[in-house]
N, C-alpha and C positions, 0 to 999 in steps of 0.2 A: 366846548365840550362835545368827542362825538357820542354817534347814534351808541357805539357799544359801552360809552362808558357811563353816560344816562339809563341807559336800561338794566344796565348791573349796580344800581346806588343801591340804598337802602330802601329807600321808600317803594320803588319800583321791585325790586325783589319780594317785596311784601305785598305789592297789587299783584304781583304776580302769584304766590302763595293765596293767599285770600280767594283768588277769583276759581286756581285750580282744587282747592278743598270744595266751593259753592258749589263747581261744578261736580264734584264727587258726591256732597249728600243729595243732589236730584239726582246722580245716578243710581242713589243706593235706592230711593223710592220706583225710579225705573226700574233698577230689579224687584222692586216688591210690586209694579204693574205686569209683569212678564209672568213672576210667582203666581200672582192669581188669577191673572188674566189667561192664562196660558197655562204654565205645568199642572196646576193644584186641581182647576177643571177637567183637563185630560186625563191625567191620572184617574182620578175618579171614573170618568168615563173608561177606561181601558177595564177598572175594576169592575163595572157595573156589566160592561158588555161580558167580561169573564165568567164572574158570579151570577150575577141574575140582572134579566131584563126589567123587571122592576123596580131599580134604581132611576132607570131614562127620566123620568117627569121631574124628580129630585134634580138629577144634573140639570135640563134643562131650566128649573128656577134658581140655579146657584150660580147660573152661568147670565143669564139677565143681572140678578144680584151682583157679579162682577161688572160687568160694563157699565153698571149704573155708578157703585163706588170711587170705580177709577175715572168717569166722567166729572164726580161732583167732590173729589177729593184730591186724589193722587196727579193728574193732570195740574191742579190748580197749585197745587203744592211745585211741582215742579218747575212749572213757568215763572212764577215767583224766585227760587232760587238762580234759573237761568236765566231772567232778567238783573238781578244782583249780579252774577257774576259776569255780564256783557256789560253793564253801566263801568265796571272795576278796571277790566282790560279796554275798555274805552279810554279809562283815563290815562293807566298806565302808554297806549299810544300815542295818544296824543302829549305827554309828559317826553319819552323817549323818543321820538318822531319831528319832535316840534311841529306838531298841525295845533294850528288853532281851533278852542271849544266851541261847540254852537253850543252857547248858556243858552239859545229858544228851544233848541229841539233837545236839550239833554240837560232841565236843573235840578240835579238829584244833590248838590251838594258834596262834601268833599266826600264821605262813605269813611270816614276813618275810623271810625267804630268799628262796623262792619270789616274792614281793614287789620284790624288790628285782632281782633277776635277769632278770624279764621286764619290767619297767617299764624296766631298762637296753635290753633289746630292743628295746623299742616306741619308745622315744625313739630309736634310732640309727633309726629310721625314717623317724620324723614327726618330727623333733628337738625338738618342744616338746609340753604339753597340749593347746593349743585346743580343739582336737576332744573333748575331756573336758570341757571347764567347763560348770556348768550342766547335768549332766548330769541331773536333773530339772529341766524347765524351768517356767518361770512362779511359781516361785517364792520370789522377791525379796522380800514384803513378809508371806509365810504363817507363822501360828502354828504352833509345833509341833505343836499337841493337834490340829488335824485338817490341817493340811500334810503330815503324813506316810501320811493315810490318802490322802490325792489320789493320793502319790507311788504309792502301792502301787496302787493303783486305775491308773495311766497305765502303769505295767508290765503289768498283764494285757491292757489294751487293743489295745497297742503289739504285742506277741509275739502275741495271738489274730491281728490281722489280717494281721502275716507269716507266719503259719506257714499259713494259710487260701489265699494265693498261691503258696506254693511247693508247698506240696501238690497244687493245681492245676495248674502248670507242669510240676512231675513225670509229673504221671497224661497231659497230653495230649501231652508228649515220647516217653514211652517207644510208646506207642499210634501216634505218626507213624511211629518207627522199625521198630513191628512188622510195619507196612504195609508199612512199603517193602520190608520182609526178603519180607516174604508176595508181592508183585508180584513183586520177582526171583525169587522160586523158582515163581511160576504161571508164566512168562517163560520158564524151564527145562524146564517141562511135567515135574515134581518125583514121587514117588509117596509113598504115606502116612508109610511109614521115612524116606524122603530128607527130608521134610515137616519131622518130628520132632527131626530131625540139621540140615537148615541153617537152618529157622525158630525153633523151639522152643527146641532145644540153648544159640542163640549166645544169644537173648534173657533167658536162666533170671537168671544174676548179674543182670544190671542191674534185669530184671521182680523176684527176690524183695529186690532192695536197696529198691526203690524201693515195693515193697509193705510193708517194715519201716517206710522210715521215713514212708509213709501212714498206717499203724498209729498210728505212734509220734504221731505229729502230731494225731490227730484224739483222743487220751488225754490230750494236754496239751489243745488247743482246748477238750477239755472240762472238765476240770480248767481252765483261765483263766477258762472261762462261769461254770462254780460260784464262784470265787472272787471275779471279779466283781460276780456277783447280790448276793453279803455284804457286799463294799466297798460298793455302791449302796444296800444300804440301811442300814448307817449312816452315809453321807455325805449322804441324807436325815432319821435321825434327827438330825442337827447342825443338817444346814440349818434344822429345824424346833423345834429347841432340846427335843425332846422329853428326859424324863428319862434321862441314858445316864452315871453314877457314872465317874469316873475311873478305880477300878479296875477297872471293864469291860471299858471301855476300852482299857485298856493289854492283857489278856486276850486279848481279839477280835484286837489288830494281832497281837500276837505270836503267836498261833495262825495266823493270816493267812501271817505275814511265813514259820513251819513250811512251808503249804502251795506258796507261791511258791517257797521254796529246793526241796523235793521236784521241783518241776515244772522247774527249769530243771537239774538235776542230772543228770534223765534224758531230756529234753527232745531231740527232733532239733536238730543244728545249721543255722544259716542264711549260707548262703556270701555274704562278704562283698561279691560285687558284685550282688547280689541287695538284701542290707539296704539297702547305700547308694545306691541305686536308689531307695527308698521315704522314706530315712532322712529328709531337708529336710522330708516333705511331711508327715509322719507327726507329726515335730517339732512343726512351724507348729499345727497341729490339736491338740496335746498341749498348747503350751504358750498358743494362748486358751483350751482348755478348764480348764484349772490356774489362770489367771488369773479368770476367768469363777467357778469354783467357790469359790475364793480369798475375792471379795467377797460373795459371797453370804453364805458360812458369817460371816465377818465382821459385815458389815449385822445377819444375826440374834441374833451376840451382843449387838453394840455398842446392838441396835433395844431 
């Protein structure tokens, strides 16, 4: 059976479903961290500096009261759902991929509960797959023994260059909004306390959310880079037919396929109309280059 007809069964369409609903309700909680962390405090603060400066000491303890909430709740909640949903697409890879499980480093059991629960979710949504199939794309015609190093290889690619956009997005957002907090309170003609209390204060959630998940994003980009450079070069030892033993082989993905669950487990999340913003385009490029590498490795055996 190949890689595309494994990963289009039934069961696989539904880890597939499952994992991307898990991932949508920690995104829905990440926008309820953004909502308070961010707009709900601003706001207030744009009002306070508008209306009256007597509001500032109010902002300033609603705004502690945020980072404290989303510290010892909203955070916790999240990681939770996006370790669910990394343990699911773990397995669906290793399912469609044929890599062997580390039952040491990963015994969560089959999750089919869980499985079955939010695939019912996601279908009363989207009422069907589609949007699933193929979910590595280009390949229709790939051997398993280096098709599933491609697959692995267009994952890291795919997640470096969104997470490289939204990181950006974040850093010159919050940076517009700090301006404009700093114009209205230069506008007020503000003193260094006032300064502190309606500029600094309102901005703190959203500046240290958004400094987290910089953080967090630029530990995976680099973890993607490292794992990367390893796919790349055994997908030129193939191409080259240099000597590379099947059990090596199997070795390398599996230690591989370790590193990429680590990284999407604690990975920032990418809000859904952000993805599908880049999703067609990222796609189109993923799957000639899957094609593209596909015949190569091919050619070289076949040559």
């Amino acid at each position: 059976m190949s890689i595309n007809e494994r990963q289009n069964n039934e069961l696989n369409l539904k880890r597939l479903a499952a994992q991307r609903q898990l991932y949508s309700d920690a995104k829905k909680m990440m926008h309820i961290q953004f909502a308070i962390s961010g707009m709900a405090v601003i706001l207030f603060a744009i009002i306070g500096n508008i209306v009256s400066k007597e509001y500032a000491v109010y902002i300033t303890v609603l705004s502690i009261l945020c980072v404290l909430f989303d510290e010892l709740f909203l955070t916790k909640r999240i990681e939770d759902l996006r370790l669910n949903a990394a343990i699911i697409q773990e397995d669906f890879d290793c399912d469609a991929l044929q890599i062997p499980i580390n039952y040491i480093k990963n015994s969560h059991g089959t999750m089919l509960e869980i499985i079955q629960e939010n695939s019912k979710k996601y279908l009363s949504k989207y009422k069907n797959f589609d949007l699933l199939v193929n979910w590595y794309p280009g390949m229709e015609t790939a051997d398993i023994k280096y098709g599933r190093i491609i697959c692995q290889s267009t994952n890291c690619w795919w997640n470096q260059k969104l997470r490289e956009k939204y990181s950006n997005f974040l850093i010159i957002s919050t940076a517009i909004v700090f301006i404009i907090l700093l114009l209205i309170a230069l506008f007020n003609d503000i003193t260094l306390n006032g300064f502190i209390m309606s500029v600094i204060s309102p901005i703190l959630p959203g500046g240290v959310l958004v400094y987290k998940i910089d953080r967090d994003n630029k530990k995976a980009i680099h973890n993607l880079n490292d794992m990367k450079s390893k796919l790349d070069d055994i997908i030129e030892k193939l191409k080259s037919k240099d000597s590379y033993p099947d059990d090596k082989l199997q070795n390398d993905i599996r230690c591989l396929q370790d590193m990429i669950f680590d990284n999407r487990s604690v990975s920032p999340l990418i809000p859904d109309r952000f993805y599908f913003r880049y999703r067609d385009r990222y796609e189109e490029i993923a799957k000639a280059s899957n094609k593209e590498l596909v015949e190569l490795i091919k050619t070289q055996y076949n040559g």
